[in-house]
C-alpha atoms as a printed R data frame, in Angstrom:
    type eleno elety resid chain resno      x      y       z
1   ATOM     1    CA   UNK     A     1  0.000  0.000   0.000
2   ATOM     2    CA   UNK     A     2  1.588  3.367  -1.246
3   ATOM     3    CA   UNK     A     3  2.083  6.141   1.444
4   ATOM     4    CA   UNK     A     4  0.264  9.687   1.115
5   ATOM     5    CA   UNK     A     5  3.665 11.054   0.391
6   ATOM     6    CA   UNK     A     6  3.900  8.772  -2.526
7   ATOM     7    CA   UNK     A     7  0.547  9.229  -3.664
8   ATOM     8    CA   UNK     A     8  1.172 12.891  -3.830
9   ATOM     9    CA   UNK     A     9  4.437 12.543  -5.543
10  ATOM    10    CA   UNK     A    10  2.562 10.731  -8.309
11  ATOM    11    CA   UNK     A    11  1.031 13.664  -9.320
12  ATOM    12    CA   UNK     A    12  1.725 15.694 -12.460
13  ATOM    13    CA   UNK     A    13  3.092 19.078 -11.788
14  ATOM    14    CA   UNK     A    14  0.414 21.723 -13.162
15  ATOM    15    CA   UNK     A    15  2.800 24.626 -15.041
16  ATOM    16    CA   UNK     A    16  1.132 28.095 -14.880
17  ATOM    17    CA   UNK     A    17 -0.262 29.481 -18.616
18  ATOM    18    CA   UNK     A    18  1.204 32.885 -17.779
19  ATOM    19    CA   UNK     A    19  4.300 31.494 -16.973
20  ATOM    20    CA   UNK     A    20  3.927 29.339 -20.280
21  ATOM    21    CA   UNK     A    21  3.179 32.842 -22.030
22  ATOM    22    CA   UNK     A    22  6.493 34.808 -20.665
23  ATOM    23    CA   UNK     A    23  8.710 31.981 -21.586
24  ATOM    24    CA   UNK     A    24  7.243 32.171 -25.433
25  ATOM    25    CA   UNK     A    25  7.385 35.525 -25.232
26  ATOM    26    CA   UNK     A    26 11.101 35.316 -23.965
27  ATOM    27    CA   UNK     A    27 12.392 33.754 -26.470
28  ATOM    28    CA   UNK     A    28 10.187 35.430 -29.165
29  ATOM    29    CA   UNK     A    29 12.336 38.294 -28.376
30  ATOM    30    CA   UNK     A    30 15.425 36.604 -28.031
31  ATOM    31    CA   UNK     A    31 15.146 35.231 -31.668
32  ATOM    32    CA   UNK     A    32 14.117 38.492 -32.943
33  ATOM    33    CA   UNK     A    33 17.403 40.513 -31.500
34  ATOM    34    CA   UNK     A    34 19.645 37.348 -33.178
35  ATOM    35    CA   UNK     A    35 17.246 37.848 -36.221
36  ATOM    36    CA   UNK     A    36 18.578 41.916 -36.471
37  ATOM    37    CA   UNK     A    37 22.108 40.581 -35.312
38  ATOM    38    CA   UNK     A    38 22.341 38.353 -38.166
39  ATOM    39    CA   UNK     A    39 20.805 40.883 -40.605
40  ATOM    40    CA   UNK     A    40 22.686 44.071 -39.807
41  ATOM    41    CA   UNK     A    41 25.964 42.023 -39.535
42  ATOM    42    CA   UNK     A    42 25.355 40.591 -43.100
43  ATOM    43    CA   UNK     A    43 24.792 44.115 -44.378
44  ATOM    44    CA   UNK     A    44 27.988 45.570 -42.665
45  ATOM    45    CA   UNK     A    45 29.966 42.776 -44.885
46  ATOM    46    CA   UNK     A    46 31.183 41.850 -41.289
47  ATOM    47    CA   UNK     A    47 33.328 38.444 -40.735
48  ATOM    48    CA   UNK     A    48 33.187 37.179 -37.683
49  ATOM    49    CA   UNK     A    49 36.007 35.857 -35.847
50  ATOM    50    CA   UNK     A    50 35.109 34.392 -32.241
51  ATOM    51    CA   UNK     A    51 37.775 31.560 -32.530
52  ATOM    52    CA   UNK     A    52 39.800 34.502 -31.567
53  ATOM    53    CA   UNK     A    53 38.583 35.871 -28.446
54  ATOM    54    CA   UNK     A    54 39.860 32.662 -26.271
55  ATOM    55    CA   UNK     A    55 43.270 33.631 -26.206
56  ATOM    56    CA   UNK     A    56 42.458 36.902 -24.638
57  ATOM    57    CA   UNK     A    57 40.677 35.356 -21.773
58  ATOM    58    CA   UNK     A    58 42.898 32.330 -21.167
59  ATOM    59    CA   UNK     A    59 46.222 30.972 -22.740
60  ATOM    60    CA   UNK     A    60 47.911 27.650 -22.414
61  ATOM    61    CA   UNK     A    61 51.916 28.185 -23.117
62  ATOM    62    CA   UNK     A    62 55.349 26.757 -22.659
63  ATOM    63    CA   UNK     A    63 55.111 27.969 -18.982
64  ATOM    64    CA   UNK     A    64 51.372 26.374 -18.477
65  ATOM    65    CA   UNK     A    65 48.122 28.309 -17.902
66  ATOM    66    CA   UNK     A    66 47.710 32.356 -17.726
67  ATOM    67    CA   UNK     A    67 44.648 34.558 -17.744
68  ATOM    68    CA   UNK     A    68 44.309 36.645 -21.142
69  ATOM    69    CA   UNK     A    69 44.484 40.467 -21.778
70  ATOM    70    CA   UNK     A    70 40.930 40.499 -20.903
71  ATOM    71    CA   UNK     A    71 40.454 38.412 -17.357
72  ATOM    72    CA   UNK     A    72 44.027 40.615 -16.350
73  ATOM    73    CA   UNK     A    73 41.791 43.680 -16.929
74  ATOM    74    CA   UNK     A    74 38.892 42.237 -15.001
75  ATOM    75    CA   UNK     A    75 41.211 41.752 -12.339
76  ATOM    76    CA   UNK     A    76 42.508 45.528 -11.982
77  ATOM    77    CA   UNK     A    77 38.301 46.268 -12.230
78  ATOM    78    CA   UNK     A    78 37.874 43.807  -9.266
79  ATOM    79    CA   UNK     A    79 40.401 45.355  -7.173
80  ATOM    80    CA   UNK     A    80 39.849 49.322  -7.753
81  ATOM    81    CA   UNK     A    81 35.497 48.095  -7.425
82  ATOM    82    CA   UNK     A    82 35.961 46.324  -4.061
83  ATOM    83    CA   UNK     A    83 37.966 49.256  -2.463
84  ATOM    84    CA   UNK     A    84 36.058 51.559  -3.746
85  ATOM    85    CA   UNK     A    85 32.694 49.809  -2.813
86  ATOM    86    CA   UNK     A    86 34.229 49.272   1.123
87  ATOM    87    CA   UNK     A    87 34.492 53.139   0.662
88  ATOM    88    CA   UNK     A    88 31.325 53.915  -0.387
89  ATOM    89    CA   UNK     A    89 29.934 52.325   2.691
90  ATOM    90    CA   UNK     A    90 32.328 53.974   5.169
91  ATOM    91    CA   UNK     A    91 31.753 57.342   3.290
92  ATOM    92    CA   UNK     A    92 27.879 57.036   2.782
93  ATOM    93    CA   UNK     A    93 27.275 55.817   6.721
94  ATOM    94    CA   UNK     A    94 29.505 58.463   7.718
95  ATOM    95    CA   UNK     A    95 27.712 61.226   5.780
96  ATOM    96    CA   UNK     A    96 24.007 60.251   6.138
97  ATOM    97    CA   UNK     A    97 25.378 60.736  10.683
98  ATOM    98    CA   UNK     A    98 26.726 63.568   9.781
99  ATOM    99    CA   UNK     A    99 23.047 64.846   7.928
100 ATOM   100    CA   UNK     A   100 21.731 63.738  11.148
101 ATOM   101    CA   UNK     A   101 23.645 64.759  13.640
102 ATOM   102    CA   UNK     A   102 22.548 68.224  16.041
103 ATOM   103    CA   UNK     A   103 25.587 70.032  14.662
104 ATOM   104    CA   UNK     A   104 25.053 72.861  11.884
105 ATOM   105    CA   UNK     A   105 29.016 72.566  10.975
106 ATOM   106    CA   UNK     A   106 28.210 68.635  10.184
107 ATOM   107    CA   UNK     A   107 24.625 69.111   8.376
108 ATOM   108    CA   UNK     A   108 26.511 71.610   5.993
109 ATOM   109    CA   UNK     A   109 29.726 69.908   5.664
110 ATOM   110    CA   UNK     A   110 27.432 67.233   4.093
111 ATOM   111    CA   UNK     A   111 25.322 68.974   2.419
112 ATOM   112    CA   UNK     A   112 27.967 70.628   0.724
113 ATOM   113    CA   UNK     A   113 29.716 67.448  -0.386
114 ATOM   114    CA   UNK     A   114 26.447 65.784  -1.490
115 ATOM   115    CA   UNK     A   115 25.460 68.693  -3.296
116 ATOM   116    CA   UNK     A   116 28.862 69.045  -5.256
117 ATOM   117    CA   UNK     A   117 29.599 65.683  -5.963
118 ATOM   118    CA   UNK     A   118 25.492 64.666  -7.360
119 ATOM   119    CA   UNK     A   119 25.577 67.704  -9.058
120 ATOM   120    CA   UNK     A   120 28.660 66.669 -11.355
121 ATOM   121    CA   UNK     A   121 29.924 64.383 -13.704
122 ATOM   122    CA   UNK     A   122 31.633 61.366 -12.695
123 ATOM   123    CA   UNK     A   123 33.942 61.714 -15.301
124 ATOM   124    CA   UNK     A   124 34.449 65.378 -14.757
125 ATOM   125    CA   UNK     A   125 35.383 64.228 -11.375
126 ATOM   126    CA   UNK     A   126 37.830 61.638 -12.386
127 ATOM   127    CA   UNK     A   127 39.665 64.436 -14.541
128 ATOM   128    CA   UNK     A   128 39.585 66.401 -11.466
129 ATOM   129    CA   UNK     A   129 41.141 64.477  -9.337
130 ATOM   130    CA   UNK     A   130 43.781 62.551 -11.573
131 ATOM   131    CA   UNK     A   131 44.930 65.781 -13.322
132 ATOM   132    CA   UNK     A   132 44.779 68.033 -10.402
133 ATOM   133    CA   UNK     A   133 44.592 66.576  -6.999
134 ATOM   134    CA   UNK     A   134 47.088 63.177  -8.412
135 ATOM   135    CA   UNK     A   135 50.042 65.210  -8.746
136 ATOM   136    CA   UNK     A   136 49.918 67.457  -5.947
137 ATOM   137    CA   UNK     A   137 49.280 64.663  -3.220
138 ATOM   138    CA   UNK     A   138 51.932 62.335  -5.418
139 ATOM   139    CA   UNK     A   139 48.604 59.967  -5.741
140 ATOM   140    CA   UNK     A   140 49.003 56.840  -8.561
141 ATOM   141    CA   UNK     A   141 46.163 56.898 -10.887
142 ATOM   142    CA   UNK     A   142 44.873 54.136  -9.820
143 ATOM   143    CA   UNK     A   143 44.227 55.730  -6.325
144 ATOM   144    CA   UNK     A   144 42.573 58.400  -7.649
145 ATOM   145    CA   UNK     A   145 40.029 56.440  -9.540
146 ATOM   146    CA   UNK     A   146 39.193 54.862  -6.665
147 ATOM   147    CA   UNK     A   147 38.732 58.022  -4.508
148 ATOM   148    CA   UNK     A   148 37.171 59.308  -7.470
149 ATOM   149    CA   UNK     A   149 34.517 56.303  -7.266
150 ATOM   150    CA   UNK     A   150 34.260 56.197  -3.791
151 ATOM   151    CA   UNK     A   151 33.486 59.740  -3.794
152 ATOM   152    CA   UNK     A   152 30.552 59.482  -6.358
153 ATOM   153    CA   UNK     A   153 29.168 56.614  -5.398
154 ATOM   154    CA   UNK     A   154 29.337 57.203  -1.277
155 ATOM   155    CA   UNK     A   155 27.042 60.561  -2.150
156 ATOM   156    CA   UNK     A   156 24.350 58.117  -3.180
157 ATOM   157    CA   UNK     A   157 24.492 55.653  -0.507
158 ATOM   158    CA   UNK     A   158 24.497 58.021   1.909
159 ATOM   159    CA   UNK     A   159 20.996 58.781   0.904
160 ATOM   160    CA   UNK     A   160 20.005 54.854   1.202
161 ATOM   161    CA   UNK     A   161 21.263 55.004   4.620
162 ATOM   162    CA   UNK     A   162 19.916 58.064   5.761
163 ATOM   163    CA   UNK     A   163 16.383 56.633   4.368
164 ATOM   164    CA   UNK     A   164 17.003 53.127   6.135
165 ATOM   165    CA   UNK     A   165 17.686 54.919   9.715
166 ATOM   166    CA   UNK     A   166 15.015 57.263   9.495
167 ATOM   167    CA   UNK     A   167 12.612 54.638   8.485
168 ATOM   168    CA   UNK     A   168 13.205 52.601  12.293
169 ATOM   169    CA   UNK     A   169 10.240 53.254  14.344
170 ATOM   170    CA   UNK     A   170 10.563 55.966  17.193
171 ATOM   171    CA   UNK     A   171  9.357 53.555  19.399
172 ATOM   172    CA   UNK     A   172 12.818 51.559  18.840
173 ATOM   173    CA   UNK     A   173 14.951 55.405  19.653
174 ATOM   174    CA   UNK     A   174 12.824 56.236  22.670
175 ATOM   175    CA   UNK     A   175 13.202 52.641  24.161
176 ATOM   176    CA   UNK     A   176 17.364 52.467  23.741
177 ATOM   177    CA   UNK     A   177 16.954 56.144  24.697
178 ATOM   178    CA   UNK     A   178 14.767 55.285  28.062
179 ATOM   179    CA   UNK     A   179 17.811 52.600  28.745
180 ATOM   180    CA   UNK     A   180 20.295 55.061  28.899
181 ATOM   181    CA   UNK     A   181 22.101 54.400  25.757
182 ATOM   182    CA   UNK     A   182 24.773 56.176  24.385
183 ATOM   183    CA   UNK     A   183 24.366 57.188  21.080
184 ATOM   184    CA   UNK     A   184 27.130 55.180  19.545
185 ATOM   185    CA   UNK     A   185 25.734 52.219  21.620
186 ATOM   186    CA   UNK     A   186 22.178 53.180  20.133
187 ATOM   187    CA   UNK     A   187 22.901 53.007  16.517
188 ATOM   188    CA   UNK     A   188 25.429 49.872  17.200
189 ATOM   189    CA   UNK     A   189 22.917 47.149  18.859
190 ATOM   190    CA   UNK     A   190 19.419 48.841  17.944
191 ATOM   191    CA   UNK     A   191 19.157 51.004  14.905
192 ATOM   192    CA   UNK     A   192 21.728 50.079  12.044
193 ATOM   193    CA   UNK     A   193 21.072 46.454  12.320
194 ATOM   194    CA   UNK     A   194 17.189 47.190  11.508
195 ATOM   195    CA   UNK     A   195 18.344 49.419   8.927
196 ATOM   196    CA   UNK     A   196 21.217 47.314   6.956
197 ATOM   197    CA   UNK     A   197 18.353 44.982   6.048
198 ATOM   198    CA   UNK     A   198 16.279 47.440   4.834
199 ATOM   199    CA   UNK     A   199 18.695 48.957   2.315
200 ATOM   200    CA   UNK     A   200 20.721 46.205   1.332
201 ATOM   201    CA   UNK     A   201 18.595 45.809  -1.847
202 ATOM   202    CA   UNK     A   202 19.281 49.814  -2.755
203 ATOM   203    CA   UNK     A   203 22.903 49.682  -1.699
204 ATOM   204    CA   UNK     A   204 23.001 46.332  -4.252
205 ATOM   205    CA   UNK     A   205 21.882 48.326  -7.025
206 ATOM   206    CA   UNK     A   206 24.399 50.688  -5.865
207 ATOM   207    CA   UNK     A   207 27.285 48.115  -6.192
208 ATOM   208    CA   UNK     A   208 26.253 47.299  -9.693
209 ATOM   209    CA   UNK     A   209 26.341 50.800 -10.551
210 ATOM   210    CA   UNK     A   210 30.210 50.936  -8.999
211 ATOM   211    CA   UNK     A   211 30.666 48.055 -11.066
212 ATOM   212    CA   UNK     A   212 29.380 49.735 -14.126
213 ATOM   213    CA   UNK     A   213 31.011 53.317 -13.400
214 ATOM   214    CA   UNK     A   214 34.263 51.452 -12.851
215 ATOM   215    CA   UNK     A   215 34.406 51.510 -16.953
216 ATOM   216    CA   UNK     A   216 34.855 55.212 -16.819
217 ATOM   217    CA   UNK     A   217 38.478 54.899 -15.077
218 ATOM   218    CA   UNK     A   218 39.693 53.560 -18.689
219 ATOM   219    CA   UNK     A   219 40.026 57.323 -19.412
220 ATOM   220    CA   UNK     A   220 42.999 58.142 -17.266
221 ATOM   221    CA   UNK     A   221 45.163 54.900 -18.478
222 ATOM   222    CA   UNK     A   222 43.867 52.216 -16.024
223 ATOM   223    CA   UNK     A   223 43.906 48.744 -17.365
224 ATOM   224    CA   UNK     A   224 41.302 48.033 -16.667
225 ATOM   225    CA   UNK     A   225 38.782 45.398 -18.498
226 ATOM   226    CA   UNK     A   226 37.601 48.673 -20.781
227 ATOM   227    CA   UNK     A   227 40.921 49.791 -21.726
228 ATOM   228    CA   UNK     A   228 42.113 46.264 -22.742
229 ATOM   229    CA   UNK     A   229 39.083 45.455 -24.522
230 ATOM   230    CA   UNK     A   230 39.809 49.212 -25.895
231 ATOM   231    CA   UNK     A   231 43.640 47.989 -26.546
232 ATOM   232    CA   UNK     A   232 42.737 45.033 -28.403
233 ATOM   233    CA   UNK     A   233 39.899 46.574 -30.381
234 ATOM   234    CA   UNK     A   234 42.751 49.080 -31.481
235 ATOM   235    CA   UNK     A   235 45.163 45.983 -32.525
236 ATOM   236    CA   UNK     A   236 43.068 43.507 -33.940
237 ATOM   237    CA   UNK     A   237 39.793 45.599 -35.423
238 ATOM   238    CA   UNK     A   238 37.459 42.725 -33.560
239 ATOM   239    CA   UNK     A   239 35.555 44.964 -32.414
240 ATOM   240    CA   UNK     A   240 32.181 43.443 -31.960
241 ATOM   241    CA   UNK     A   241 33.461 40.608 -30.653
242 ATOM   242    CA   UNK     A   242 35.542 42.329 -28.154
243 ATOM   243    CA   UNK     A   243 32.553 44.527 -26.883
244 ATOM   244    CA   UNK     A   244 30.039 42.103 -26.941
245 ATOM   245    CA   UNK     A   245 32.490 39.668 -25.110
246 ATOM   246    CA   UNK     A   246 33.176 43.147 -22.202
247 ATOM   247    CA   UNK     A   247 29.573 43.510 -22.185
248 ATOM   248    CA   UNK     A   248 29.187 39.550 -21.320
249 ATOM   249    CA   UNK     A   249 31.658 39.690 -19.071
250 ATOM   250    CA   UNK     A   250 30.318 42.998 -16.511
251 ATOM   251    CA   UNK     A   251 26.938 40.747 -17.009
252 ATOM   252    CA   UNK     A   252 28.432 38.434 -15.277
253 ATOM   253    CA   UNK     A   253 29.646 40.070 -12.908
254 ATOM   254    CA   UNK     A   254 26.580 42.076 -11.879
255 ATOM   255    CA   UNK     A   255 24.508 39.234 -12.304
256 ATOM   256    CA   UNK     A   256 26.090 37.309  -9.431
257 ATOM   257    CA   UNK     A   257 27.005 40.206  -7.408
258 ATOM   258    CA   UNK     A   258 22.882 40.495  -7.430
259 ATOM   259    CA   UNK     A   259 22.847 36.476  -6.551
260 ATOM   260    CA   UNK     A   260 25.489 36.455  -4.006
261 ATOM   261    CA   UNK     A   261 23.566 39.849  -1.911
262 ATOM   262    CA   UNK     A   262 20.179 37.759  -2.651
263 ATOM   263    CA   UNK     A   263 21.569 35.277  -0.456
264 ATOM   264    CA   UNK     A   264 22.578 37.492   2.033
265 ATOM   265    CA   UNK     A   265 19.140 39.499   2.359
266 ATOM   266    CA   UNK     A   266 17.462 36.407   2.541
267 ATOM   267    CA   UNK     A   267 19.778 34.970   5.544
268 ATOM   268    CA   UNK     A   268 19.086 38.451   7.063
269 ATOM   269    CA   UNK     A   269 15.180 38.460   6.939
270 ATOM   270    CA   UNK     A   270 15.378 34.647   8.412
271 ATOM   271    CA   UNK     A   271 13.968 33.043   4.890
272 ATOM   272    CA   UNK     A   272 15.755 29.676   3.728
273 ATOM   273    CA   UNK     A   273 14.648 28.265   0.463
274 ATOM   274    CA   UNK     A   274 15.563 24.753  -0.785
């Protein structure tokens, strides 16, 4: 005699039509961009040449493996995008207390750099700081890209934070406040835990934006993955291979950055799926 477990097992697995419907449509659209692909590339007269694009993502020598043009430049991305983004936290905490603290000199110091900095080009920025600020501190370039980045992008999470905090019920301040509490104390063990799981999913879409704006530091001769694929473009003329294999690449990139702080939001709200 089957058990009820088994009995239910048996049963056939009802998809949903809608979810029938997106998939179509999906790949309706997927086959129409290849469609245009195929038909603008044919009118450009352009050869392909993708047996090419290994080598500058992996190469197997005399002296065994090494990473390719390409993977070297995602590796100078990696490193100026995780300082940068441990940065952008520090600065963006720091800032959003500083908009909320009881001193005038603190609320303007803030204001002032939040202004300036949204206000203006990233780029504009970059320039700034490389061909100004570089030389007179005795600052590598690749320092001041990622001051430049941390800069930018700290301006915006500072925002997310200050929203996060200020959303925690005043019940939660007047109770740690009725304890005695210091403020440091306060925000430490009551406040900025409540808040980090409110705005991880803004400060993720902030990350993927330093990932993206990370491209922009190709401009002051950082090789990084833009200026190689930029480099090779220049050598080899592959250029919609190279840029299409760049573009894949950041996708990557961003795509599991969004996985990997998925994971962590979910651990944080208590929720464990299979």
């Amino acid at each position: 005699m089957p058990s009820n477990s088994q009995v239910l097992s048996t049963k056939p697995v009802k998809i949903p039509v809608s979810s029938l419907i997106d998939t179509v449509k999906y790949l309706m659209v997927i086959a129409g961009l290849i469609w245009l692909l195929a038909i603008g590339t044919e009118r450009l007269g352009y050869n392909w040449q993708w047996y090419r694009i290994p080598q500058y993502l992996w190469q197997y020598n005399e002296h065994g493996f090494s990473w390719g043009l390409l993977m070297q430049g995602l590796g100078v991305t990696f490193q100026i995008t995780c300082i940068s983004m441990a940065l952008m936290l520090i600065i963006g905490l720091t800032t959003a207390l500083l908009r909320m603290s009881d001193s005038w000199a603190a609320k303007g110091v803030a204001r002032g750099y939040m202004e300036l900095i949204r206000n203006s080009p990233l780029l504009i920025q970059i320039f700034f700081i490389y061909f100004v600020l570089a030389p007179i501190l005795d600052m590598s370039g690749f320092w001041a890209a990622v001051i430049a980045l941390s800069l930018f992008e700290g301006a915006y999470a500072s925002e997310i934070f200050r929203a996060g905090i200020t959303s925690i019920d005043k019940g939660q301040w007047e109770a740690a406040k009725s304890l005695g509490m210091a403020p440091y104390a306060m925000y430490r063990h009551i406040i900025l835990p409540q808040a980090i799981r409110r705005v991880l999913p803004p400060l993720t879409s902030q990350a993927v934006s330093l990932v993206k704006d990370s491209a922009l530091v190709s401009t002051v001769a950082i090789l990084d993955l833009t200026q190689q694929g930029r480099m090779i473009d220049a050598e080899t003329f592959l250029t919609f291979e190279i840029w299409f294999t760049v573009a894949a690449i950041y996708l990557t990139v961003t795509l599991t950055l969004s996985g990997v702080v998925r994971i962590l939001e979910q651990r944080f709200n208590g929720i464990h799926q299979p």
